[in-house]
C-alpha positions in Angstrom: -60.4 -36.3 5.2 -61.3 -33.5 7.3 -59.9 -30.9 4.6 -62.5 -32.5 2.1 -65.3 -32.6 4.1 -64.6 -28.7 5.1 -64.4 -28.2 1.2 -67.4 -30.4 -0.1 -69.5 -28.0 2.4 -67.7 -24.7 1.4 -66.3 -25.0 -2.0 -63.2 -23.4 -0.7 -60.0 -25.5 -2.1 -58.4 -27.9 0.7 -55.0 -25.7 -0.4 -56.7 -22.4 1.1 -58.3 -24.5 4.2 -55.0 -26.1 5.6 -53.0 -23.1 6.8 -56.3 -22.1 8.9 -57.1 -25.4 10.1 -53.7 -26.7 10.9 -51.7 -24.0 12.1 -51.7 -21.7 15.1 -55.7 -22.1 15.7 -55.1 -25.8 16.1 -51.8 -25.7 18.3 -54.1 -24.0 20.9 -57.1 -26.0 20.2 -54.8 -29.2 21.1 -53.4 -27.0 24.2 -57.2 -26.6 25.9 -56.8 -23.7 25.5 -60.0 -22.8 23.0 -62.8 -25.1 22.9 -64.3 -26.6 19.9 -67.1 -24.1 19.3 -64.3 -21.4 19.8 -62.0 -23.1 17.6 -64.8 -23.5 14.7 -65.2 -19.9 14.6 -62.1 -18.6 14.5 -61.3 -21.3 11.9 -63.9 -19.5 9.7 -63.2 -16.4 10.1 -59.2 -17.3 9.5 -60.4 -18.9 6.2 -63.1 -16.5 5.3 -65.4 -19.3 5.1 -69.3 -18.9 6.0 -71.1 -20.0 9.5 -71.0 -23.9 9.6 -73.5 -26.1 11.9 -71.5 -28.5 14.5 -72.7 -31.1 12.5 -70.9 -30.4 9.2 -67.4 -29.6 11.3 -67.8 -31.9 14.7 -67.7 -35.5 11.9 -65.0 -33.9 9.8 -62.7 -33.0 12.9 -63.8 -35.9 14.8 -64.1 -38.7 12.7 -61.3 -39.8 10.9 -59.4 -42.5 12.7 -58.8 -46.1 11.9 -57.6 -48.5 15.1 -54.3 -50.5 14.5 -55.6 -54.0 15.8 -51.5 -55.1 16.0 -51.1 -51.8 18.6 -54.0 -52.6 20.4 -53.0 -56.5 20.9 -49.6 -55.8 21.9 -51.4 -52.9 24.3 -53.1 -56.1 26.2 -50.2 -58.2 26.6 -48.0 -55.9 28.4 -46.4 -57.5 31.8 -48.6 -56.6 35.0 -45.7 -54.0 36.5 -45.9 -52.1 33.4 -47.6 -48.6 34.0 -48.6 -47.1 30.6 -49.3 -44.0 29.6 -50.7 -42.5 26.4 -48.9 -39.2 25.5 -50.4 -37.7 22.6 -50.6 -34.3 21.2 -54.5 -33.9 20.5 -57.3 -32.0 21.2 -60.7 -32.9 23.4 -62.4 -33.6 19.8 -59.4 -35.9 18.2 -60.0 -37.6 21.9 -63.3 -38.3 21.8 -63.1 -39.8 18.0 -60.0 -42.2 19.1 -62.6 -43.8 21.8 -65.6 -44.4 19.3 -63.7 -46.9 17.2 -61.0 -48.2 20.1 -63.1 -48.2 23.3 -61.4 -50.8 24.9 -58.2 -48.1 24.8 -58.8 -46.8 28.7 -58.9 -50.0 30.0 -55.7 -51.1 28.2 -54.0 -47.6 29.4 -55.5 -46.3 31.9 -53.1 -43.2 32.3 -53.1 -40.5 29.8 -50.9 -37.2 29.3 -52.8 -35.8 26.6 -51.9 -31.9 25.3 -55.5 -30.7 26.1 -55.4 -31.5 29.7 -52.0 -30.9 30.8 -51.5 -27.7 28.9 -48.3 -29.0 27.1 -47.3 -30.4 23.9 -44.3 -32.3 22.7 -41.4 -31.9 22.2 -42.1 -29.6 24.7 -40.5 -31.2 28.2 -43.1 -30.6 29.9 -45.5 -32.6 28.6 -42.9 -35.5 28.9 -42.6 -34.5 32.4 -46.4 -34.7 33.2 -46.6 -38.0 31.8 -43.6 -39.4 33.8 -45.5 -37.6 36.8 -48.6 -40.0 36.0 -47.0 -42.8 35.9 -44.7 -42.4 39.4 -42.0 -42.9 37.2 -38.4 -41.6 37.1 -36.8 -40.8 33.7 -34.5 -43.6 33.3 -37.1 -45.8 34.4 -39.2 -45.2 31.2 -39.5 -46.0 27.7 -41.3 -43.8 24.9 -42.6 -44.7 21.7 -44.0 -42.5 18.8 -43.6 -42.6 15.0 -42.2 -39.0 14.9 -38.5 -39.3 15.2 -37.8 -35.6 16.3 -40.6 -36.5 19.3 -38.1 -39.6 20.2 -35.2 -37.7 20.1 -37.0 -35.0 22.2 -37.7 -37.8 24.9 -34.0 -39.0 24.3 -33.1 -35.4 25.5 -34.9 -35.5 28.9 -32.5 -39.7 29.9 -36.0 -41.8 28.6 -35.5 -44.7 26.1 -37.3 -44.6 23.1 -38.1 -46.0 19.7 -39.4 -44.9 16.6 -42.4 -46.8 14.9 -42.7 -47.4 11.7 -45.2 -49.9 11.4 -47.6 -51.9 13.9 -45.7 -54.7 14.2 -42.2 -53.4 15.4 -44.1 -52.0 18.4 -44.4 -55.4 19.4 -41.2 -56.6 19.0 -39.5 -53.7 20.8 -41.0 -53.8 23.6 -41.1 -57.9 23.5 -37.2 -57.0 23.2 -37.3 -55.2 25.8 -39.5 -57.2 28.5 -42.1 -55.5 28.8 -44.6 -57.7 26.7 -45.6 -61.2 28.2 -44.1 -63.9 26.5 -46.8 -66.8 27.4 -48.4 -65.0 24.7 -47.8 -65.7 21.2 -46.7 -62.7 18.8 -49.6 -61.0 17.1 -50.2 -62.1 13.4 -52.6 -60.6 11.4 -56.4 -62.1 11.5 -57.4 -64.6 9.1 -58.2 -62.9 5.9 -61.5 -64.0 6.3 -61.9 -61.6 8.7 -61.3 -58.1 7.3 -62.4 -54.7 7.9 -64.8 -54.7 11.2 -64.7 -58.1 11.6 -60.5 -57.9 11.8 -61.2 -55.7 14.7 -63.5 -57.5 16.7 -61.4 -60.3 16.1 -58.4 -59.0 17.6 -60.6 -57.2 20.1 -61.3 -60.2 21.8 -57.9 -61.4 21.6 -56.4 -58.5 23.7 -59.6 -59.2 25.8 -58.2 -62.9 26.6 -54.9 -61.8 26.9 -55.6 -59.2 29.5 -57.7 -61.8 31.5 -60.9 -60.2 30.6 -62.4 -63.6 29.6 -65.8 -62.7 29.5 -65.3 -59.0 27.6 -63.2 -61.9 25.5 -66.4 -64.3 25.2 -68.5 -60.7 23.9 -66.8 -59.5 21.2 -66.7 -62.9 19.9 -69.9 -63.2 20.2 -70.5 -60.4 18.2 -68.6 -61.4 15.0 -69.9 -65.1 15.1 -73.5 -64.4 15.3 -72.8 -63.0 11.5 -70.3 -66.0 11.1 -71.2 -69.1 8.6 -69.5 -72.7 8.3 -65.6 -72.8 9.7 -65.9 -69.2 10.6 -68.9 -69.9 12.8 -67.5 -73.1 14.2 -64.0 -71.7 15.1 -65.2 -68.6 16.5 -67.5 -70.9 18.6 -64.6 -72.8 19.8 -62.4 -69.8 21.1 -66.4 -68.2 22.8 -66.6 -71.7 24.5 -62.7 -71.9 26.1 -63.6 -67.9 27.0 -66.5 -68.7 28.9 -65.1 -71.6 30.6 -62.1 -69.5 31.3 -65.1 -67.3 33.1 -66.8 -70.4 35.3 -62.9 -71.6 36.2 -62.1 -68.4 37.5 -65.1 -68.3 39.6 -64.4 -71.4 41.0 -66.7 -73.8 39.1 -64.7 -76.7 37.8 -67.9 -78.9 36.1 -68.7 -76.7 33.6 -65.6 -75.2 32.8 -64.4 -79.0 32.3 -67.4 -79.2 29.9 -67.0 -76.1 28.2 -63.2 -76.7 27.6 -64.0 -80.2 26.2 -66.4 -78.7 23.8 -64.1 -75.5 22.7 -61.2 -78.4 22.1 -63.5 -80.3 19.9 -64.5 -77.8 17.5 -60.6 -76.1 17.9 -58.9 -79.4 16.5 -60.8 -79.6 13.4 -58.3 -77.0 12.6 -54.9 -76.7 11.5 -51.4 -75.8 13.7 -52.3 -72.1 13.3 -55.3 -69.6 12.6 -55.3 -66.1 13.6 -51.7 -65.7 15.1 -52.9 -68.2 17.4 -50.9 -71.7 18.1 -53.7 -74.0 17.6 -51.9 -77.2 18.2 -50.2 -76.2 21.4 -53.3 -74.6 22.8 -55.2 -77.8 22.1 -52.2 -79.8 23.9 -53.0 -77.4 27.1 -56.8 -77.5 27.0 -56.1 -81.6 26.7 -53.5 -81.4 29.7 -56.3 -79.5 31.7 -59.1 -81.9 31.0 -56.8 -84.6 32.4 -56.2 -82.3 35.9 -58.5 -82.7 39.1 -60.8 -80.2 39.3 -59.1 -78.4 42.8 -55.8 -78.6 40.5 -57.8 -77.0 37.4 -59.2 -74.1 39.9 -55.4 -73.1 40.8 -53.6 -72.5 37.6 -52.9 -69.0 35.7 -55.2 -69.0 33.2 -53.8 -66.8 30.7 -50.3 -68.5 31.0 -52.2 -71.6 30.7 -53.8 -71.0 27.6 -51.8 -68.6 25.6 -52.9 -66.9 22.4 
């Protein structure tokens, strides 16, 4: 992507580009050690390309990511003792266009070892070291993941575990394997089909949201994709906003209208079948039902994302 944006503007073949863009110039780029502006121009010069305005190269260097909605839901079900860390070779640009389309990443992992700000990059130890330094952890304590196998095997080196990725879904399932996933919460399946592109991600957005506790960041991006919802779209999307929101008035101790809003999500949530979304539909009706049937001091007290898993 960025290679044909940098062409479309030039003319110069993507063939003649790469070696400039993605060699030397970058490895210090992704070590802090030029910043962007710097980096641009030396990445002319390299490629004996003309002058180009930050807004032809800041897009094409920037913009080209895509968030994994099964990565970010297993990112918001991870136990409460686990202390992540993203460790990522990438530069202050590559940063910055991660968090435009996965916002909600800091709050899922708060703790970052990124090449740009600790000078390092894999498989060089120290950057492993840096992130282990982050997260008060000792080496045998920890567990790596990455979809480069020589970057496992470089973590391997240095007494962590690690796994190599191949697709969203095993990250899930390893680290479910391994305990450090929450199993009140049901395995991540892919959205309805219904809901693809932007919609799949707000969808799942508000899943990690629920999962994480964060009922009423839960309740907003909901919110967002049913207001362009129609017919059993609308009304299902409806039915999770409702058990968010009273998820919201439960947790700040008031029982009347979390009571009413659970009745009302159950309502519209039953007109469903067993399962939509990944989500256990007939099992989370049976809790909302056991809930409605509590006293409200007893409704107050429980765990409410162990409650009503997703």
């Amino acid at each position: 992507m960025t290679l044909q944006r940098i062409h479309t503007a030039t003319g110069v073949p993507a063939g003649t580009l790469r070696p400039h863009l993605f060699g030397p110039l970058e490895d210090e780029f992704d070590l802090g050690r030029v910043t962007a502006t710097a980096f641009f121009r030396a990445a002319e010069r390299a490629a004996g390309i003309p002058r180009l305005d930050d807004d032809v190269w800041i897009p094409a260097w920037r913009d080209i990511f895509t968030p994994v909605p099964a990565a970010l839901s297993a990112l918001g079900r991870l136990e409460p003792d686990v202390v992540p860390v993203l460790v990522s070779n990438t530069n202050a640009l590559h940063w910055e266009g991660v968090l435009r389309v996965a916002p909600e990443l800091p709050r899922l992992v708060p703790l970052t070892a990124l090449s740009f700000e600790v000078g390092a990059a894999k498989p060089d130890p120290a950057h492993f070291h840096a992130a282990l330094a982050r997260a008060g952890a000792r080496s045998e304590d920890a567990l790596y993941a990455d979809d480069r196998p020589e970057l496992v095997e470089a973590a391997r080196g240095l007494g962590i575990d690690g796994f190599v990725v191949t697709d969203p879904d095993l990250l899930a399932s390893e680290l479910l394997d391994r305990g450090f996933l929450t199993r009140s919460s049901a395995p991540f399946q892919a959205p309805p089909a219904r809901f693809g592109g932007a919609a799949s991600l707000l969808f799942v957005r508000g899943l990690v949201e629920f999962r994480a506790r964060r009922f009423f960041e839960a309740h907003e991006e909901w919110e967002l994709l049913w207001k362009d919802s129609e017919g059993d779209d609308k009304l299902f999307l409806q039915g999770l906003i409702q058990l968010a929101a009273a998820c919201v008035h439960i947790g700040r101790g008031n029982a009347a209208p979390g009571r009413r809003l659970l009745a009302l999500a159950k309502e519209k949530l039953d007109q469903f079948g067993d399962d939509e979304g990944g989500i256990n539909l007939r099992f989370l009706g049976k809790e909302i039902g056991a809930a409605l049937a509590e006293a409200p001091d007893v409704l107050l007290g429980v765990d409410l994302r162990s409650r009503f898993p997703m």
